[in-house]
Biopython code that builds the backbone (N, CA, C, O; Angstrom):
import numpy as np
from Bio.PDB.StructureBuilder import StructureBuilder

atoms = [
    (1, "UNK", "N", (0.850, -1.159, 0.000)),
    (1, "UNK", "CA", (0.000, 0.000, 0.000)),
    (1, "UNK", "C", (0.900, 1.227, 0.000)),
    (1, "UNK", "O", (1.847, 1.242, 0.785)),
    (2, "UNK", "N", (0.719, 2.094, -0.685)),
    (2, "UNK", "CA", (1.390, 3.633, -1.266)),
    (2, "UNK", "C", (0.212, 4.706, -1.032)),
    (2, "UNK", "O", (-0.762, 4.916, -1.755)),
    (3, "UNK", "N", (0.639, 5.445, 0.412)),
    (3, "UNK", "CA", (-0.278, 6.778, 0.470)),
    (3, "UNK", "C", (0.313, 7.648, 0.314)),
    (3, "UNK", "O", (1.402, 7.860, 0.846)),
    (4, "UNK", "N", (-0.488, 8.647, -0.756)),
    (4, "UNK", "CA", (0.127, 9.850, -1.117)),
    (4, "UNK", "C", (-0.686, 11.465, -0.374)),
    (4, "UNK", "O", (-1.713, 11.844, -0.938)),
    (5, "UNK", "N", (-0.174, 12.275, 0.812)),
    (5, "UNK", "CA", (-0.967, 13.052, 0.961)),
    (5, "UNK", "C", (-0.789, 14.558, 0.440)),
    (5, "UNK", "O", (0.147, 15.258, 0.825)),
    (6, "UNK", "N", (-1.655, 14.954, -0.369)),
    (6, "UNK", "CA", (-1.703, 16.214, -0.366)),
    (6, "UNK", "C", (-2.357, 17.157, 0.159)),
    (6, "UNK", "O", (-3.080, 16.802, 1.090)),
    (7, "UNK", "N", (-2.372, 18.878, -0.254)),
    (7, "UNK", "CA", (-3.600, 19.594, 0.687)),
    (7, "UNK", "C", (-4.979, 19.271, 0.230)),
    (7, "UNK", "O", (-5.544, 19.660, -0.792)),
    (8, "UNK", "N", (-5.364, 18.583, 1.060)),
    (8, "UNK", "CA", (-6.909, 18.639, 0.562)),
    (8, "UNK", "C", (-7.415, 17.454, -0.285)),
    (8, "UNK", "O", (-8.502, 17.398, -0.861)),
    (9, "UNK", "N", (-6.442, 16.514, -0.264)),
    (9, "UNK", "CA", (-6.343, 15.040, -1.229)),
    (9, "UNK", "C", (-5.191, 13.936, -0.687)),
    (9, "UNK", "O", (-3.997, 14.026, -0.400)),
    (10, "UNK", "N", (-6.252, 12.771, -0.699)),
    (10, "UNK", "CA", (-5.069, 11.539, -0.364)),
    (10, "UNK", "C", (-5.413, 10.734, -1.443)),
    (10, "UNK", "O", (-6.510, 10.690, -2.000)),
    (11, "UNK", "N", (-4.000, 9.841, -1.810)),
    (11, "UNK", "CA", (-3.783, 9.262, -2.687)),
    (11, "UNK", "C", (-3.605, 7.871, -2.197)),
    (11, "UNK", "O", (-2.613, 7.746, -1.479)),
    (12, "UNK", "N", (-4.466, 6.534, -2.438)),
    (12, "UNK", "CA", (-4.232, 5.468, -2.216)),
    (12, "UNK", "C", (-4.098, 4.266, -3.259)),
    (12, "UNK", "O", (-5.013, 4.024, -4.045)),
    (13, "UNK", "N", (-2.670, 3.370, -3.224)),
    (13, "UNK", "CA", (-2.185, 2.774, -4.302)),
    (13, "UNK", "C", (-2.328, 1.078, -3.616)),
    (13, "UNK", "O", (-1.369, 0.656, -2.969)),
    (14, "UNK", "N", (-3.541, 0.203, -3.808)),
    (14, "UNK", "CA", (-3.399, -0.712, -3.156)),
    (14, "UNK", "C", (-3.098, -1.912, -4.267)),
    (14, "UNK", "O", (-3.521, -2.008, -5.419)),
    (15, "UNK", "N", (-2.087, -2.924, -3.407)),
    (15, "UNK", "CA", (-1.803, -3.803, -4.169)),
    (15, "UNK", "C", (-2.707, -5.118, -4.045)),
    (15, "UNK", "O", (-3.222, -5.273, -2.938)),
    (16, "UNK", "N", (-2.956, -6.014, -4.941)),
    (16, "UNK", "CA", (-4.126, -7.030, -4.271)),
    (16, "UNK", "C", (-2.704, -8.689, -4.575)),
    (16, "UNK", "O", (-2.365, -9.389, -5.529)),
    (17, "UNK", "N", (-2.412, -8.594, -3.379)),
    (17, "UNK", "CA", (-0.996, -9.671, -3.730)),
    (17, "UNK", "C", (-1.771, -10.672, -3.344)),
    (17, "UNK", "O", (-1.011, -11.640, -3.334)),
    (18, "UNK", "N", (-3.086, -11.112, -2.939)),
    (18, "UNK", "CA", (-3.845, -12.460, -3.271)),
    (18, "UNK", "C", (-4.540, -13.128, -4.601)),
    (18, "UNK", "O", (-5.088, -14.219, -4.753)),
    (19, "UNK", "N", (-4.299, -12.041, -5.502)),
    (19, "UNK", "CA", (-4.690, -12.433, -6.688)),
    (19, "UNK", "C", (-3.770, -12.514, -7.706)),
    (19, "UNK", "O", (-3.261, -11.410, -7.898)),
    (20, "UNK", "N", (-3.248, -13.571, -8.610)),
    (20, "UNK", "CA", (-1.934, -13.695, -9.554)),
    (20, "UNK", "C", (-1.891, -12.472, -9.876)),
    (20, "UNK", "O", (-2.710, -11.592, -9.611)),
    (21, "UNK", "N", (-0.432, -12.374, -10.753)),
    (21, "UNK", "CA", (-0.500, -10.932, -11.540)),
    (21, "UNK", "C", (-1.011, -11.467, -12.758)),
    (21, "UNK", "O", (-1.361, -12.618, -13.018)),
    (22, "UNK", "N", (-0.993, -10.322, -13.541)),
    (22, "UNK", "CA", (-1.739, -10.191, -14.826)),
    (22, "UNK", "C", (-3.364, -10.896, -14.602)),
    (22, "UNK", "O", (-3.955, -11.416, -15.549)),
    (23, "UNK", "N", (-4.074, -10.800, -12.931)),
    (23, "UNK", "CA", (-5.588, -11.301, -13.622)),
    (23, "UNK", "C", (-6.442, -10.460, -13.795)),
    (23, "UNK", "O", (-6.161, -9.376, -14.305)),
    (24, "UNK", "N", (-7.697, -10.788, -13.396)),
    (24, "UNK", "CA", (-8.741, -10.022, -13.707)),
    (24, "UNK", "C", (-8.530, -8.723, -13.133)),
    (24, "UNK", "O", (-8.408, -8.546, -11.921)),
    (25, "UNK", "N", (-8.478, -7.601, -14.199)),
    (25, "UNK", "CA", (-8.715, -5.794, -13.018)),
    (25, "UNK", "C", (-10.132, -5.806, -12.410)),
    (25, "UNK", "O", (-11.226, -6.124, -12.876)),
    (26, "UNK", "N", (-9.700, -5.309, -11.104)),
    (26, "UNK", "CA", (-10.887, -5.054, -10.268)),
    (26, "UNK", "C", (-12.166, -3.938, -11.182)),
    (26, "UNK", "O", (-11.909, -2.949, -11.868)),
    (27, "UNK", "N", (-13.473, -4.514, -10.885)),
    (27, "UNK", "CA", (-14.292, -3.782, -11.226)),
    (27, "UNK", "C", (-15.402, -4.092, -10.193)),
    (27, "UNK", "O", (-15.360, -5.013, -9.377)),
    (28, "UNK", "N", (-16.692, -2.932, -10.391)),
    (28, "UNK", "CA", (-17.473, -3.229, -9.396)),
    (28, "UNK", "C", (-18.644, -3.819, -10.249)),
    (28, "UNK", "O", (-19.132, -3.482, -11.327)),
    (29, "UNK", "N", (-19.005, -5.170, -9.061)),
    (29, "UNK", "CA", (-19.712, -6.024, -9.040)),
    (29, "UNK", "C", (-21.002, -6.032, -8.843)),
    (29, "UNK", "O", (-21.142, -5.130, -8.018)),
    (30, "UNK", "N", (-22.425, -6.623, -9.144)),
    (30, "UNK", "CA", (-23.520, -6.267, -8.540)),
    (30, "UNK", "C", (-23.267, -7.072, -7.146)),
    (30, "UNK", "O", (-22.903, -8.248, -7.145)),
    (31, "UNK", "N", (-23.497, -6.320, -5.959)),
    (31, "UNK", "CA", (-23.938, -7.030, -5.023)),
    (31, "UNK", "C", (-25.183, -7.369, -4.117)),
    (31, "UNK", "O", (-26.166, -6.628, -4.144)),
    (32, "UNK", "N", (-25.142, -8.475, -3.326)),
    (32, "UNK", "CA", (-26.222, -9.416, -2.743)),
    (32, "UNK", "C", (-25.981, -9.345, -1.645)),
    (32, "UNK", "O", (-24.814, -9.368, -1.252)),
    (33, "UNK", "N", (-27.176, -9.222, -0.706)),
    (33, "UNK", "CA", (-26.740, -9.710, 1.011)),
    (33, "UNK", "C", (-25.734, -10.930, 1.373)),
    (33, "UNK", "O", (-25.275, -11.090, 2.505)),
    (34, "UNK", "N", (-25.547, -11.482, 0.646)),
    (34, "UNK", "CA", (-24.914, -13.032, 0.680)),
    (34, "UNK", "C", (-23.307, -12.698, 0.164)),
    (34, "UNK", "O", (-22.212, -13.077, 0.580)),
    (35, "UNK", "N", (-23.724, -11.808, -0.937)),
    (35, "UNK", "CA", (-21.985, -11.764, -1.296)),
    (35, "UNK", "C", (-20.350, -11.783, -0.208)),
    (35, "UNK", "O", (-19.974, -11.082, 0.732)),
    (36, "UNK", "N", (-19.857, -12.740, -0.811)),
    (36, "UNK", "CA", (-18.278, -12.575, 0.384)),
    (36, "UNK", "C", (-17.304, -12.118, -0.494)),
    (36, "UNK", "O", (-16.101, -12.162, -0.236)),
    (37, "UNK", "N", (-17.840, -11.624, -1.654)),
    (37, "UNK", "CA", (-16.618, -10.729, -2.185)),
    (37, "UNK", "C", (-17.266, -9.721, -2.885)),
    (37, "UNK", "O", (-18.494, -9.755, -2.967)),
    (38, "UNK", "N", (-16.261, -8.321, -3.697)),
    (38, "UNK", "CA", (-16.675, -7.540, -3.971)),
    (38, "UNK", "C", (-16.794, -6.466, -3.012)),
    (38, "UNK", "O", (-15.627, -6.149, -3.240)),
    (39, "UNK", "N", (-17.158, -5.607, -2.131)),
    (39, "UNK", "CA", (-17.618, -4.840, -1.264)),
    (39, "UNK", "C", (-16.906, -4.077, -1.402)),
    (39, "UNK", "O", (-17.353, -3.078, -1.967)),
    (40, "UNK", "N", (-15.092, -4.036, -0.917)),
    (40, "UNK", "CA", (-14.320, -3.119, -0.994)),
    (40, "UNK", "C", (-14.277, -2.397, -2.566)),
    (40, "UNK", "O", (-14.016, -1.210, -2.368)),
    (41, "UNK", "N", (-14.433, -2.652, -4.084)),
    (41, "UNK", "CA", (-14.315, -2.108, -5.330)),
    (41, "UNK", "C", (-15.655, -1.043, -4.825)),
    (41, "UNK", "O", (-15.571, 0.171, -4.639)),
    (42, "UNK", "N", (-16.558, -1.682, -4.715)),
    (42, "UNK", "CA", (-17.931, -1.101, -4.533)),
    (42, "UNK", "C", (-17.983, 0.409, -3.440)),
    (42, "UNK", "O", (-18.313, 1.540, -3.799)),
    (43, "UNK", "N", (-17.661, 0.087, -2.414)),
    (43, "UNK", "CA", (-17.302, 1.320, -1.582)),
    (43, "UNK", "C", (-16.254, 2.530, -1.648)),
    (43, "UNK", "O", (-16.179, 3.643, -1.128)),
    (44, "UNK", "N", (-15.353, 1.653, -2.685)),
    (44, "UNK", "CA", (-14.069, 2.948, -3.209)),
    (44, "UNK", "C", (-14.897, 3.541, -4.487)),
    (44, "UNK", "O", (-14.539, 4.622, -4.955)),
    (45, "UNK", "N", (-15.914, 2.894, -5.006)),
    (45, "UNK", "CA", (-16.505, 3.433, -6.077)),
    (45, "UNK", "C", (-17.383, 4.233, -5.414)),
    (45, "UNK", "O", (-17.073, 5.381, -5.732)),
    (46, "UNK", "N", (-18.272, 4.258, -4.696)),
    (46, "UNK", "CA", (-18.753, 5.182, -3.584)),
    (46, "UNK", "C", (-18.142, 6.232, -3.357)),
    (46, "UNK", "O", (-18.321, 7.223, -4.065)),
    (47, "UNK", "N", (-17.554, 6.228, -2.640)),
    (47, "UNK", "CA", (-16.892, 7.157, -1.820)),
    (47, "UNK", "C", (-15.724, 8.202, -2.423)),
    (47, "UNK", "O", (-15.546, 9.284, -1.862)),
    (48, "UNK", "N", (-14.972, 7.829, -3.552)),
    (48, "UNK", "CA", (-13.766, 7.831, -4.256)),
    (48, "UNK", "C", (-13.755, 8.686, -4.921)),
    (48, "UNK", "O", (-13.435, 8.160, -5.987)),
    (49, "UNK", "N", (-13.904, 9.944, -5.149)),
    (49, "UNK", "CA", (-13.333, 11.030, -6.114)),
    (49, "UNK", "C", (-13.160, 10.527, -7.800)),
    (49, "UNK", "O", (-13.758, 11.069, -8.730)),
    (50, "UNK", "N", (-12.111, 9.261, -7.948)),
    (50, "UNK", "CA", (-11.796, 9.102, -8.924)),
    (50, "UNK", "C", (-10.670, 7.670, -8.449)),
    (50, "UNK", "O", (-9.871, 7.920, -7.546)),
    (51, "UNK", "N", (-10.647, 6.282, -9.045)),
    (51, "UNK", "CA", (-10.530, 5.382, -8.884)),
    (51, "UNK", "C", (-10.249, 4.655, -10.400)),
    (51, "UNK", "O", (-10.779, 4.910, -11.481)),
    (52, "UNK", "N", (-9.256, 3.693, -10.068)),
    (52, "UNK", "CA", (-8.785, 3.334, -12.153)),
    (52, "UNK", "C", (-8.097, 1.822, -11.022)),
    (52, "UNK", "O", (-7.831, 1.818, -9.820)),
    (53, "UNK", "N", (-8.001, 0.684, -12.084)),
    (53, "UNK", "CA", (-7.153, -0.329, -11.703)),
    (53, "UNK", "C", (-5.860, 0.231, -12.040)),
    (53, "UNK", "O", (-5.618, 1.273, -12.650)),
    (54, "UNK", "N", (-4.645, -1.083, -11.284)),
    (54, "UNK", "CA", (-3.486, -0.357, -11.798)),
    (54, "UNK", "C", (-3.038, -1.077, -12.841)),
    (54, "UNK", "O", (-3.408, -2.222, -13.097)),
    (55, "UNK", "N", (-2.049, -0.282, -13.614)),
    (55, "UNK", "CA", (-0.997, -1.381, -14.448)),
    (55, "UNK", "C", (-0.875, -2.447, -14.755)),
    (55, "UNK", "O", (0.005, -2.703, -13.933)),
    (56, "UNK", "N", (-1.046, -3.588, -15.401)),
    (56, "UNK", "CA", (-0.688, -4.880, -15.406)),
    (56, "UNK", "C", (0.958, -4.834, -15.733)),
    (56, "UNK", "O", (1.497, -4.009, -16.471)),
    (57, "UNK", "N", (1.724, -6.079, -14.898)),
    (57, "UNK", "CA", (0.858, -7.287, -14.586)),
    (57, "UNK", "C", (0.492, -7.053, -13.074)),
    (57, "UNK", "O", (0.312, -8.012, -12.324)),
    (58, "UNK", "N", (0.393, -5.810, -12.668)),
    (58, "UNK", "CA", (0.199, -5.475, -11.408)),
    (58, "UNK", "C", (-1.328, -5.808, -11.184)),
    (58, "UNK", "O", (-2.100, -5.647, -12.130)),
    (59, "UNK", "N", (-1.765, -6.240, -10.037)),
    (59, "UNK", "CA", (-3.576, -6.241, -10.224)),
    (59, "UNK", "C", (-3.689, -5.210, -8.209)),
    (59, "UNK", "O", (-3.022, -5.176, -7.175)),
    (60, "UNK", "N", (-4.742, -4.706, -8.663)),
    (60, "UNK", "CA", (-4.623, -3.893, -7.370)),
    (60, "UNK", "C", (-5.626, -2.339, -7.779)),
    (60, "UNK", "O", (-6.011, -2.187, -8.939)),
    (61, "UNK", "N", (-5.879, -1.535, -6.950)),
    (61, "UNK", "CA", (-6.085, -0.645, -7.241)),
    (61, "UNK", "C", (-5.353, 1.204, -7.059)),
    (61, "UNK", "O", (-4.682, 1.349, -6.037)),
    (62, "UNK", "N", (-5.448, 2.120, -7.722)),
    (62, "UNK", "CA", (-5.272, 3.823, -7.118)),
    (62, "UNK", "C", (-6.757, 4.387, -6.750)),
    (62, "UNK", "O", (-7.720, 4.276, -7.509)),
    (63, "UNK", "N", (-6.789, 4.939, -5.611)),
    (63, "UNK", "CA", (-7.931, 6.008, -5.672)),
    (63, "UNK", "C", (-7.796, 7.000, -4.992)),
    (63, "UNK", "O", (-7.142, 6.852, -3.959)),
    (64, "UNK", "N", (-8.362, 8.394, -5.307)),
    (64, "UNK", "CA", (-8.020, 9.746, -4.368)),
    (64, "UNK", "C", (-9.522, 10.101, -3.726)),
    (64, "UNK", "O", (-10.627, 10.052, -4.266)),
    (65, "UNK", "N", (-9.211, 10.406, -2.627)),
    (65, "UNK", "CA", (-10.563, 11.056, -1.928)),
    (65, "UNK", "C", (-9.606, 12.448, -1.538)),
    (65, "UNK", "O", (-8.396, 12.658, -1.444)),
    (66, "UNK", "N", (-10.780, 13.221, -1.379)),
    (66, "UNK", "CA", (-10.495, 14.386, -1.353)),
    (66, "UNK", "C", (-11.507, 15.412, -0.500)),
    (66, "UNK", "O", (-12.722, 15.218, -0.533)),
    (67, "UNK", "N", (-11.062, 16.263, 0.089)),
    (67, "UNK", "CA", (-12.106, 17.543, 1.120)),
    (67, "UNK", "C", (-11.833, 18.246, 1.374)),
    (67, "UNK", "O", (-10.608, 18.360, 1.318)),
    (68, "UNK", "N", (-12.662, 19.503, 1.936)),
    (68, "UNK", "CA", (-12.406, 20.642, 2.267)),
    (68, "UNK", "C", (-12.823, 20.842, 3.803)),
    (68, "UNK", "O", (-13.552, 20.187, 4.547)),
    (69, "UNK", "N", (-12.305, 21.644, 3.923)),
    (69, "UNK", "CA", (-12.197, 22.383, 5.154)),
    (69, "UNK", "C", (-12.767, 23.361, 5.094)),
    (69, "UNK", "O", (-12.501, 24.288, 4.328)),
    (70, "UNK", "N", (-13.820, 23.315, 6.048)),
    (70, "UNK", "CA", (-14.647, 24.786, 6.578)),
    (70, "UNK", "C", (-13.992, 25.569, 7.292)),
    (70, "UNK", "O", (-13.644, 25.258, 8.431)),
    (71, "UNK", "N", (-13.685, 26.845, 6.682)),
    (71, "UNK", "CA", (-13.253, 28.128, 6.932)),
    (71, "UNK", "C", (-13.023, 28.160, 9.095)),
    (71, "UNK", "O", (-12.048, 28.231, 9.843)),
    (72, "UNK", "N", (-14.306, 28.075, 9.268)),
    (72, "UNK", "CA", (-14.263, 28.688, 11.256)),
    (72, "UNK", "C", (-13.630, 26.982, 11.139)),
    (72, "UNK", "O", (-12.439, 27.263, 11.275)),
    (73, "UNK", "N", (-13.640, 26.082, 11.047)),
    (73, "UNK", "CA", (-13.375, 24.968, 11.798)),
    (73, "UNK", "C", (-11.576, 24.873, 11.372)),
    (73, "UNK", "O", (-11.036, 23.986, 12.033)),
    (74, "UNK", "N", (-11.027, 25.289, 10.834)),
    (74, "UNK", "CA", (-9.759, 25.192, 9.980)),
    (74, "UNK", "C", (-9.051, 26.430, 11.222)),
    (74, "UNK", "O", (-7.922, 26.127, 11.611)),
    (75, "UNK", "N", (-9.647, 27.727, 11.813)),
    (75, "UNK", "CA", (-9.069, 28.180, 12.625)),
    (75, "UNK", "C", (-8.923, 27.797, 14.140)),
    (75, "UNK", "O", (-7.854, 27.898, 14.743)),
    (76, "UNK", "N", (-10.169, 27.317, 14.741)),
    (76, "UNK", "CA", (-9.862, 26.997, 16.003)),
    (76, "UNK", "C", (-11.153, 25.963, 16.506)),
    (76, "UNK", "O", (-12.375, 26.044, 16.385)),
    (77, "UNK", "N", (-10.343, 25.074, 17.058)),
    (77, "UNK", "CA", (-11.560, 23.881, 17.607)),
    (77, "UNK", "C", (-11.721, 24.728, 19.252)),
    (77, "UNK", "O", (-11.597, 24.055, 20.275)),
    (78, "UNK", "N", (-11.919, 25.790, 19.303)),
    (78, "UNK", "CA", (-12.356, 26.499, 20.618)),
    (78, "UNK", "C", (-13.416, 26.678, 20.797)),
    (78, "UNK", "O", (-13.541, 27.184, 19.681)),
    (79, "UNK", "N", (-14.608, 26.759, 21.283)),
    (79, "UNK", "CA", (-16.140, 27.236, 21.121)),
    (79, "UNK", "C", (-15.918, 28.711, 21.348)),
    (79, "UNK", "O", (-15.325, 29.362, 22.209)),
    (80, "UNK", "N", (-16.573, 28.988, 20.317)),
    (80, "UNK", "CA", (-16.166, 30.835, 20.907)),
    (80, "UNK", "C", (-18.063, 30.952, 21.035)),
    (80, "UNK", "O", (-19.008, 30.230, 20.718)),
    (81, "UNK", "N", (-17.852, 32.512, 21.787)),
    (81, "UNK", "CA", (-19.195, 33.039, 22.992)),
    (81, "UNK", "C", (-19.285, 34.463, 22.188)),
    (81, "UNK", "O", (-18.338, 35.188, 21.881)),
    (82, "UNK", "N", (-20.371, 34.625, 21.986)),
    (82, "UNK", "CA", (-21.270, 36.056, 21.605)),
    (82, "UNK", "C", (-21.626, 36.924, 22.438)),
    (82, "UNK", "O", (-22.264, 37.909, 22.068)),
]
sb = StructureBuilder()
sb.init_structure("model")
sb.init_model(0)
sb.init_chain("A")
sb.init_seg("    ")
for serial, (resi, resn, name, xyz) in enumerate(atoms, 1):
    if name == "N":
        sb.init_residue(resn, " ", resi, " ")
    sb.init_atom(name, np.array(xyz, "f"), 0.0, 1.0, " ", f" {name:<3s}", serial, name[0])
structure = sb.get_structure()
């Protein structure tokens, strides 16, 4: 795993070293209450800014999430009084 942080963006490079190289690139799956695989493609597809398999014969994935910061909360976690 390769994290990359920037302002306001992280970069995650995961390797999937249980699956040979050169196999199937991860994609998202329909899923079922029953399913025991799949979930993690599905939730980085969710959540993920922007998400690609990597390279072959590498199998694994990159994805960046990314946020902002609200202005009063970025200066002080103090409660301020009126």
């Amino acid at each position: 795993m390769t994290i990359r942080l920037a302002r306001g963006r992280v970069t995650v490079e995961v390797d999937d070293e249980g699956c040979p190289a050169g196999g199937t690139p991860p994609f998202v799956r329909p899923l079922t209450p029953m399913a025991q695989h799949g979930r993690g493609i599905a939730l980085i597809d969710h959540f993920a800014d922007t998400w690609s398999p990597l390279t072959r014969p590498r199998t694994g994935v990159t994805f960046t999430l990314s946020w902002h910061t609200h202005p009063t909360t970025a200066r002080s976690s103090t409660p301020q009084t009126a």
